[in-house]
C-alpha positions, 0 to 999 in steps of 0.5 A: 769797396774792393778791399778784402771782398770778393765780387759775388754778382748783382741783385736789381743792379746793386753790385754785391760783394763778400767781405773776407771776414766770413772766411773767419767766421767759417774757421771760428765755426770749425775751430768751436767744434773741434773744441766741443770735441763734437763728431758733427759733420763739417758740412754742418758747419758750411749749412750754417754760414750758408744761413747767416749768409743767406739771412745777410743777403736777404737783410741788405735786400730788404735795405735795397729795395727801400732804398731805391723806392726813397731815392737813395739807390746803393751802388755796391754793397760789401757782405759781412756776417753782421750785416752789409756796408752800403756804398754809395756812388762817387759821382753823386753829392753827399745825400742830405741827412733825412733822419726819417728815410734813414729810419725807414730804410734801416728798419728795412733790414730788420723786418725781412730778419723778423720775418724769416724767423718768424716763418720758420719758428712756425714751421718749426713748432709743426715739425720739430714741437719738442725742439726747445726754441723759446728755452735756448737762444744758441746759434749752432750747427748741431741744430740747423733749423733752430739756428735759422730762426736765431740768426735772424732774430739776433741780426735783427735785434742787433741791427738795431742797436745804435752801433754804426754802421748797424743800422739804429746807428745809421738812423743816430748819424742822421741825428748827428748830422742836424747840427754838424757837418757829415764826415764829423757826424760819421765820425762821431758814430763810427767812435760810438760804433767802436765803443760798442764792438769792445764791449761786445768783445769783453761781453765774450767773457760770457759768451764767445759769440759776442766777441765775433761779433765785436770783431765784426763790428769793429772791421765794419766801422774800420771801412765806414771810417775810410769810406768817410774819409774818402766822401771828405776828400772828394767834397774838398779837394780842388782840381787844381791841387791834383791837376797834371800841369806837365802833360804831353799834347797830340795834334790831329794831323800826328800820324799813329805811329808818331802819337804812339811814339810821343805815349811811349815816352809818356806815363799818359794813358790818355791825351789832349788833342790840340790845333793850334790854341783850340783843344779839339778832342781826345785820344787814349793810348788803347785806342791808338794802339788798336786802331794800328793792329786793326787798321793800320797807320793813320791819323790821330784825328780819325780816331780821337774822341770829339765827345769831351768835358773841360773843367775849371781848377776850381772844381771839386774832386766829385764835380770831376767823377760826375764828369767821368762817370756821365759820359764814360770818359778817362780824362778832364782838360782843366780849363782858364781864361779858355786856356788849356792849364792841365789835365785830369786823368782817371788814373792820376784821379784815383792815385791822388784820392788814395794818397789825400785819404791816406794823409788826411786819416793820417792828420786825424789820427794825430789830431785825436792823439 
Protein backbone atom coordinates (compact mmCIF):
# COMPACT_ATOMS: atom_id res chain seq x y z
CA UNK A 1 0.00 0.00 0.00
CA UNK A 2 3.03 2.15 0.21
CA UNK A 3 3.51 2.51 -3.71
CA UNK A 4 2.65 5.85 -4.92
CA UNK A 5 0.89 7.14 -1.63
CA UNK A 6 1.94 9.04 0.84
CA UNK A 7 0.89 8.58 4.79
CA UNK A 8 -1.79 11.06 5.69
CA UNK A 9 -2.44 10.01 9.79
CA UNK A 10 -5.07 7.50 11.18
CA UNK A 11 -8.83 7.89 11.52
CA UNK A 12 -10.30 5.22 14.38
CA UNK A 13 -6.94 3.61 13.90
CA UNK A 14 -7.12 2.86 10.04
CA UNK A 15 -3.88 4.21 8.43
CA UNK A 16 -4.87 6.67 5.46
CA UNK A 17 -2.85 7.21 2.76
CA UNK A 18 -2.95 9.65 -0.56
CA UNK A 19 -2.50 7.88 -3.67
CA UNK A 20 -0.22 10.39 -5.96
CA UNK A 21 -2.73 10.36 -8.73
CA UNK A 22 -4.53 13.46 -6.85
CA UNK A 23 -1.31 15.42 -7.90
CA UNK A 24 -2.82 14.68 -11.23
CA UNK A 25 -5.94 15.48 -10.63
CA UNK A 26 -4.54 18.74 -9.21
CA UNK A 27 -2.44 19.78 -12.77
CA UNK A 28 -5.48 18.37 -14.87
CA UNK A 29 -7.65 21.03 -13.00
CA UNK A 30 -5.10 23.83 -13.52
CA UNK A 31 -4.42 22.62 -17.09
CA UNK A 32 -8.53 22.92 -17.99
CA UNK A 33 -8.36 26.30 -16.89
CA UNK A 34 -5.78 27.40 -18.63
CA UNK A 35 -7.49 26.02 -21.37
CA UNK A 36 -10.77 28.01 -20.93
CA UNK A 37 -8.48 30.90 -20.75
CA UNK A 38 -10.29 31.61 -17.32
CA UNK A 39 -9.04 34.45 -14.97
CA UNK A 40 -10.33 32.18 -11.91
CA UNK A 41 -7.98 32.11 -8.89
CA UNK A 42 -5.56 28.87 -8.81
CA UNK A 43 -6.88 28.79 -5.33
CA UNK A 44 -10.10 27.72 -6.54
CA UNK A 45 -8.47 25.05 -8.29
CA UNK A 46 -6.99 23.91 -4.50
CA UNK A 47 -10.83 24.61 -2.86
CA UNK A 48 -11.84 22.17 -5.53
CA UNK A 49 -9.37 19.14 -4.72
CA UNK A 50 -9.88 20.12 -1.14
CA UNK A 51 -13.71 19.06 -1.89
CA UNK A 52 -13.32 15.80 -4.05
CA UNK A 53 -10.83 15.07 -1.18
CA UNK A 54 -12.72 15.65 1.49
CA UNK A 55 -15.86 13.88 0.03
CA UNK A 56 -13.29 10.66 -0.48
CA UNK A 57 -12.30 10.93 2.96
CA UNK A 58 -15.85 11.06 4.31
CA UNK A 59 -16.83 8.30 1.51
CA UNK A 60 -14.24 5.66 2.84
CA UNK A 61 -15.17 6.59 6.61
CA UNK A 62 -18.33 5.73 6.10
CA UNK A 63 -17.02 2.05 4.61
CA UNK A 64 -14.88 2.05 8.04
CA UNK A 65 -16.94 2.23 10.26
CA UNK A 66 -19.50 -0.62 8.96
CA UNK A 67 -16.96 -2.30 8.35
CA UNK A 68 -15.55 -2.51 11.67
CA UNK A 69 -19.34 -3.04 13.01
CA UNK A 70 -19.56 -6.16 10.69
CA UNK A 71 -16.29 -7.57 11.60
CA UNK A 72 -14.31 -6.61 8.77
CA UNK A 73 -11.72 -4.09 10.17
CA UNK A 74 -9.33 -2.17 7.30
CA UNK A 75 -5.84 -2.04 8.02
CA UNK A 76 -5.04 0.71 5.86
CA UNK A 77 -6.70 2.70 3.16
CA UNK A 78 -4.98 4.30 -0.10
CA UNK A 79 -7.15 7.74 -1.18
CA UNK A 80 -7.86 8.22 -4.87
CA UNK A 81 -10.11 10.78 -6.23
CA UNK A 82 -12.62 8.17 -7.35
CA UNK A 83 -12.70 6.45 -4.23
CA UNK A 84 -10.42 4.50 -1.72
CA UNK A 85 -8.49 1.11 -1.94
CA UNK A 86 -9.05 -0.88 1.38
CA UNK A 87 -6.17 -3.03 2.59
CA UNK A 88 -6.67 -5.67 4.67
CA UNK A 89 -4.11 -7.09 7.20
CA UNK A 90 -1.62 -9.62 5.91
CA UNK A 91 -1.64 -11.49 9.16
CA UNK A 92 -5.39 -12.23 8.93
CA UNK A 93 -6.86 -15.43 6.31
CA UNK A 94 -8.81 -14.51 3.13
CA UNK A 95 -12.27 -13.35 4.60
CA UNK A 96 -15.46 -15.66 3.34
CA UNK A 97 -16.99 -14.18 0.72
CA UNK A 98 -20.60 -12.81 2.21
CA UNK A 99 -22.18 -11.02 -0.40
CA UNK A 100 -24.64 -9.14 1.62
CA UNK A 101 -22.07 -7.63 4.37
CA UNK A 102 -20.26 -6.70 1.32
CA UNK A 103 -23.40 -4.91 -0.03
CA UNK A 104 -23.80 -3.50 3.31
CA UNK A 105 -20.67 -2.16 3.81
CA UNK A 106 -20.17 -0.86 0.08
CA UNK A 107 -23.54 1.08 0.41
CA UNK A 108 -21.79 2.73 3.24
CA UNK A 109 -19.97 5.01 0.94
CA UNK A 110 -22.55 6.02 -1.14
CA UNK A 111 -25.14 7.28 1.56
CA UNK A 112 -22.29 9.37 3.47
CA UNK A 113 -21.85 10.95 -0.55
CA UNK A 114 -25.84 11.27 -0.75
CA UNK A 115 -26.09 12.90 2.24
CA UNK A 116 -23.45 15.61 2.08
CA UNK A 117 -25.02 16.48 -1.52
CA UNK A 118 -28.08 16.60 -0.22
CA UNK A 119 -27.32 18.75 2.67
CA UNK A 120 -25.79 21.11 0.67
CA UNK A 121 -28.13 21.09 -2.12
CA UNK A 122 -30.71 22.39 0.67
CA UNK A 123 -28.35 24.80 1.66
CA UNK A 124 -27.85 25.74 -1.65
CA UNK A 125 -31.34 26.56 -2.87
CA UNK A 126 -31.69 28.99 0.54
CA UNK A 127 -28.53 30.88 -0.19
CA UNK A 128 -27.72 30.85 -3.76
CA UNK A 129 -31.90 30.15 -5.53
CA UNK A 130 -31.03 31.33 -8.66
CA UNK A 131 -28.02 28.95 -8.97
CA UNK A 132 -29.03 26.43 -11.70
CA UNK A 133 -28.11 23.21 -9.77
CA UNK A 134 -30.73 20.46 -11.14
CA UNK A 135 -29.97 22.28 -15.11
CA UNK A 136 -26.04 21.54 -15.13
CA UNK A 137 -24.45 18.48 -13.50
CA UNK A 138 -20.67 20.22 -13.97
CA UNK A 139 -17.71 19.93 -11.52
CA UNK A 140 -15.83 23.31 -11.77
CA UNK A 141 -14.03 25.56 -9.89
CA UNK A 142 -15.56 28.58 -11.03
CA UNK A 143 -18.90 27.59 -8.92
CA UNK A 144 -17.20 25.83 -5.44
CA UNK A 145 -20.61 25.18 -3.58
CA UNK A 146 -22.43 23.91 -6.61
CA UNK A 147 -19.25 21.41 -7.31
CA UNK A 148 -19.87 20.17 -3.40
CA UNK A 149 -23.16 19.08 -4.14
CA UNK A 150 -21.85 17.25 -7.52
CA UNK A 151 -19.03 15.66 -6.65
CA UNK A 152 -20.74 13.89 -4.31
CA UNK A 153 -23.57 12.76 -5.99
CA UNK A 154 -21.35 11.69 -9.05
CA UNK A 155 -18.84 9.49 -6.53
CA UNK A 156 -21.66 8.11 -5.22
CA UNK A 157 -23.57 7.00 -8.55
CA UNK A 158 -20.35 6.04 -9.82
CA UNK A 159 -19.74 3.80 -6.81
CA UNK A 160 -22.08 2.17 -7.78
CA UNK A 161 -21.63 0.96 -10.94
CA UNK A 162 -20.42 -2.80 -11.02
CA UNK A 163 -16.62 -1.53 -11.95
CA UNK A 164 -14.16 -3.08 -9.32
CA UNK A 165 -12.99 -2.15 -7.13
CA UNK A 166 -15.89 0.62 -6.92
CA UNK A 167 -17.95 -0.35 -4.66
CA UNK A 168 -21.05 -2.19 -6.73
CA UNK A 169 -18.08 -4.19 -8.14
CA UNK A 170 -16.87 -5.28 -4.71
CA UNK A 171 -20.53 -6.59 -4.05
CA UNK A 172 -20.36 -8.32 -7.98
CA UNK A 173 -16.63 -10.06 -6.56
CA UNK A 174 -18.59 -11.63 -3.57
CA UNK A 175 -21.13 -13.18 -6.38
CA UNK A 176 -18.29 -14.40 -8.08
CA UNK A 177 -16.78 -15.84 -5.23
CA UNK A 178 -19.90 -18.51 -4.62
CA UNK A 179 -18.73 -20.45 -7.44
CA UNK A 180 -14.75 -19.84 -7.95
CA UNK A 181 -11.99 -19.36 -5.69
CA UNK A 182 -11.13 -15.78 -4.55
CA UNK A 183 -7.97 -14.54 -6.53
CA UNK A 184 -9.92 -16.03 -9.80
CA UNK A 185 -13.08 -13.87 -8.61
CA UNK A 186 -10.82 -10.94 -8.14
CA UNK A 187 -9.59 -11.32 -11.08
CA UNK A 188 -12.57 -11.67 -13.00
CA UNK A 189 -13.68 -8.30 -11.62
CA UNK A 190 -10.58 -6.33 -11.99
CA UNK A 191 -10.88 -7.50 -16.23
CA UNK A 192 -14.52 -6.17 -15.77
CA UNK A 193 -13.18 -3.12 -13.91
CA UNK A 194 -10.76 -2.66 -16.83
CA UNK A 195 -13.70 -2.92 -19.43
CA UNK A 196 -15.34 -0.04 -17.57
CA UNK A 197 -12.21 2.44 -17.29
CA UNK A 198 -11.85 2.18 -21.08
CA UNK A 199 -15.02 2.86 -21.83
CA UNK A 200 -15.06 5.81 -19.36
CA UNK A 201 -11.89 6.74 -21.25
CA UNK A 202 -13.69 6.73 -24.82
CA UNK A 203 -16.82 8.14 -23.20
CA UNK A 204 -13.97 11.41 -22.83
CA UNK A 205 -14.97 12.00 -26.48
CA UNK A 206 -18.04 13.90 -24.81
CA UNK A 207 -16.99 14.76 -21.80
CA UNK A 208 -13.20 14.84 -20.40
CA UNK A 209 -14.01 14.22 -17.06
CA UNK A 210 -14.73 10.84 -17.76
CA UNK A 211 -11.46 9.85 -19.18
CA UNK A 212 -10.02 11.08 -15.75
CA UNK A 213 -12.21 9.06 -14.43
CA UNK A 214 -11.32 5.93 -16.64
CA UNK A 215 -7.77 6.71 -15.78
CA UNK A 216 -8.67 6.78 -11.94
CA UNK A 217 -10.04 3.53 -12.52
CA UNK A 218 -7.78 1.71 -14.34
CA UNK A 219 -4.91 2.73 -11.64
CA UNK A 220 -7.13 1.56 -9.00
CA UNK A 221 -8.04 -2.01 -10.50
CA UNK A 222 -4.00 -2.02 -11.48
CA UNK A 223 -3.43 -1.96 -7.41
CA UNK A 224 -6.56 -4.24 -6.74
CA UNK A 225 -5.07 -6.81 -9.40
CA UNK A 226 -1.20 -6.68 -7.41
CA UNK A 227 -2.86 -6.82 -3.93
CA UNK A 228 -4.86 -9.99 -5.39
CA UNK A 229 -1.98 -11.43 -6.44
CA UNK A 230 -0.09 -10.98 -3.60
CA UNK A 231 -3.40 -12.60 -1.16
CA UNK A 232 -2.61 -15.70 -3.78
CA UNK A 233 1.04 -15.88 -2.84
CA UNK A 234 0.76 -15.55 0.88
CA UNK A 235 -2.20 -18.46 0.93
CA UNK A 236 0.02 -20.58 -1.15
CA UNK A 237 3.29 -20.45 -0.87
CA UNK A 238 5.06 -22.82 1.89
CA UNK A 239 7.67 -21.97 4.15
CA UNK A 240 9.97 -24.23 3.05
CA UNK A 241 9.93 -22.76 -0.64
CA UNK A 242 11.48 -19.52 0.93
CA UNK A 243 13.23 -21.00 4.09
CA UNK A 244 17.00 -19.56 4.90
CA UNK A 245 18.63 -23.39 5.08
CA UNK A 246 22.34 -21.65 5.37
CA UNK A 247 22.08 -19.48 8.55
CA UNK A 248 24.38 -18.55 11.05
CA UNK A 249 23.51 -19.77 14.87
CA UNK A 250 24.80 -17.66 18.31
CA UNK A 251 25.35 -19.70 21.52
CA UNK A 252 24.36 -18.19 25.06
CA UNK A 253 27.53 -17.99 26.42
CA UNK A 254 28.97 -15.96 23.01
CA UNK A 255 30.12 -12.78 24.17
CA UNK A 256 28.62 -9.58 22.14
CA UNK A 257 31.38 -8.65 20.76
CA UNK A 258 31.94 -12.28 19.42
CA UNK A 259 28.08 -12.48 18.30
CA UNK A 260 28.59 -8.98 16.57
CA UNK A 261 31.64 -10.35 14.92
CA UNK A 262 29.93 -13.60 13.43
CA UNK A 263 26.77 -10.71 12.22
CA UNK A 264 29.51 -8.73 10.61
CA UNK A 265 30.04 -11.75 8.35
CA UNK A 266 26.61 -12.30 8.16
CA UNK A 267 23.71 -10.62 5.84
CA UNK A 268 21.31 -11.76 9.03
CA UNK A 269 19.79 -9.27 10.92
CA UNK A 270 18.24 -11.51 13.19
CA UNK A 271 19.70 -14.85 14.84
CA UNK A 272 18.94 -18.41 16.21
CA UNK A 273 20.24 -18.81 19.62
CA UNK A 274 21.33 -22.66 20.45
CA UNK A 275 22.74 -24.90 23.13
CA UNK A 276 23.77 -27.75 22.33
CA UNK A 277 20.38 -29.28 20.03
CA UNK A 278 18.03 -27.15 21.86
CA UNK A 279 17.20 -23.59 20.14
CA UNK A 280 16.62 -21.34 23.39
CA UNK A 281 16.07 -18.16 22.18
CA UNK A 282 16.61 -15.28 19.72
CA UNK A 283 18.65 -12.12 19.22
CA UNK A 284 18.72 -9.25 16.78
CA UNK A 285 21.79 -7.48 15.56
CA UNK A 286 20.10 -4.07 16.67
CA UNK A 287 19.96 -5.41 19.75
CA UNK A 288 23.47 -6.40 20.04
CA UNK A 289 24.66 -3.48 18.88
CA UNK A 290 22.63 -1.35 21.56
CA UNK A 291 23.33 -3.53 24.45
CA UNK A 292 27.34 -2.59 23.56
CA UNK A 293 26.80 1.15 23.34
CA UNK A 294 24.68 0.92 26.28
CA UNK A 295 26.21 -1.21 28.46
CA UNK A 296 29.02 -2.50 27.44
CA UNK A 297 30.34 -6.24 26.50
CA UNK A 298 28.44 -9.22 27.95
CA UNK A 299 26.75 -12.18 27.08
CA UNK A 300 24.20 -13.22 24.16
CA UNK A 301 22.08 -14.98 26.92
CA UNK A 302 21.51 -11.80 28.92
CA UNK A 303 19.70 -10.32 26.04
CA UNK A 304 18.17 -12.82 23.77
CA UNK A 305 14.58 -12.83 23.15
CA UNK A 306 13.19 -16.36 25.32
CA UNK A 307 9.65 -15.12 23.61
CA UNK A 308 9.73 -17.37 20.42
CA UNK A 309 7.48 -18.93 17.79
CA UNK A 310 8.67 -22.37 15.58
CA UNK A 311 7.25 -23.20 12.35
CA UNK A 312 6.95 -26.37 10.21
CA UNK A 313 8.01 -26.05 6.44
CA UNK A 314 4.88 -26.80 5.86
CA UNK A 315 3.26 -23.79 6.59
CA UNK A 316 1.78 -21.05 4.61
CA UNK A 317 3.29 -17.59 4.08
CA UNK A 318 0.32 -16.17 5.94
CA UNK A 319 0.50 -18.79 8.87
CA UNK A 320 4.16 -16.96 9.19
CA UNK A 321 3.04 -13.10 9.24
CA UNK A 322 0.19 -14.21 11.93
CA UNK A 323 3.21 -15.28 13.94
CA UNK A 324 5.03 -12.19 13.28
CA UNK A 325 2.63 -10.00 13.72
CA UNK A 326 1.15 -11.73 17.24
CA UNK A 327 4.11 -11.29 19.11
CA UNK A 328 5.98 -8.53 17.21
CA UNK A 329 8.79 -10.75 16.26
CA UNK A 330 11.62 -10.43 13.00
CA UNK A 331 12.16 -13.98 12.75
CA UNK A 332 10.55 -17.74 12.54
CA UNK A 333 12.89 -20.89 13.58
CA UNK A 334 11.43 -23.59 11.06
CA UNK A 335 11.22 -26.68 12.72
CA UNK A 336 11.42 -30.86 11.89
CA UNK A 337 11.34 -33.83 13.73
CA UNK A 338 12.30 -30.86 16.70
CA UNK A 339 15.21 -30.19 14.67
CA UNK A 340 16.02 -26.74 13.88
CA UNK A 341 15.89 -26.90 9.33
CA UNK A 342 15.86 -23.13 8.76
CA UNK A 343 14.79 -19.71 9.33
CA UNK A 344 12.46 -17.10 8.26
CA UNK A 345 13.18 -13.58 8.89
CA UNK A 346 10.99 -10.70 8.02
CA UNK A 347 13.19 -9.17 5.74
CA UNK A 348 13.91 -12.53 3.61
CA UNK A 349 10.06 -12.84 4.28
CA UNK A 350 8.91 -9.57 2.65
CA UNK A 351 11.87 -9.90 -0.35
CA UNK A 352 10.91 -13.52 -1.28
CA UNK A 353 6.86 -12.37 -1.36
CA UNK A 354 7.93 -9.51 -3.73
CA UNK A 355 9.71 -11.85 -6.20
CA UNK A 356 6.72 -14.76 -6.01
CA UNK A 357 4.31 -11.99 -6.67
CA UNK A 358 6.15 -10.56 -9.33
CA UNK A 359 6.72 -14.25 -10.90
CA UNK A 360 3.36 -15.15 -10.67
CA UNK A 361 1.94 -11.79 -12.31
CA UNK A 362 4.46 -12.52 -14.76
CA UNK A 363 2.86 -16.28 -15.54
CA UNK A 364 -0.55 -14.87 -15.83
CA UNK A 365 0.21 -12.47 -17.84
CA UNK A 366 1.62 -14.86 -20.16
CA UNK A 367 -1.14 -17.43 -19.44
CA UNK A 368 -3.81 -14.66 -20.84
CA UNK A 369 -1.75 -13.89 -23.85
Amino acid sequence: MRTWSIHAGRIFGVEIRIHLSFVLLLLFVWANGQLARSAVSPWRGTALLAIVFGSVVLHEIGHALVGKQSGVPPKGIVLLPIGGITIFDEAQPELAADWKRDARIAAAGPIVNFLIAGAAAAVLSVAMPHDRLWADPSVTSLNLPHSLVWANLWLGFFNLLPAYPMDGGRVLRAVFTRTMDPVTATRRAVSIGRGFAIAFMFAGWWNYWFSVIGIFLFIAAQIEDRSAVFRSVIETVRLEDIMLTDFATLSPADTLEDALEKAVHSLQDDFPVIRGADMVGVVSKQKILQTLRREGNGYVQAVMNRIFDVAQKTESLSSAFRKLSARNLSIIPIVENQQLVGIVTLQNLMHSMALLAETRKLRNAALES
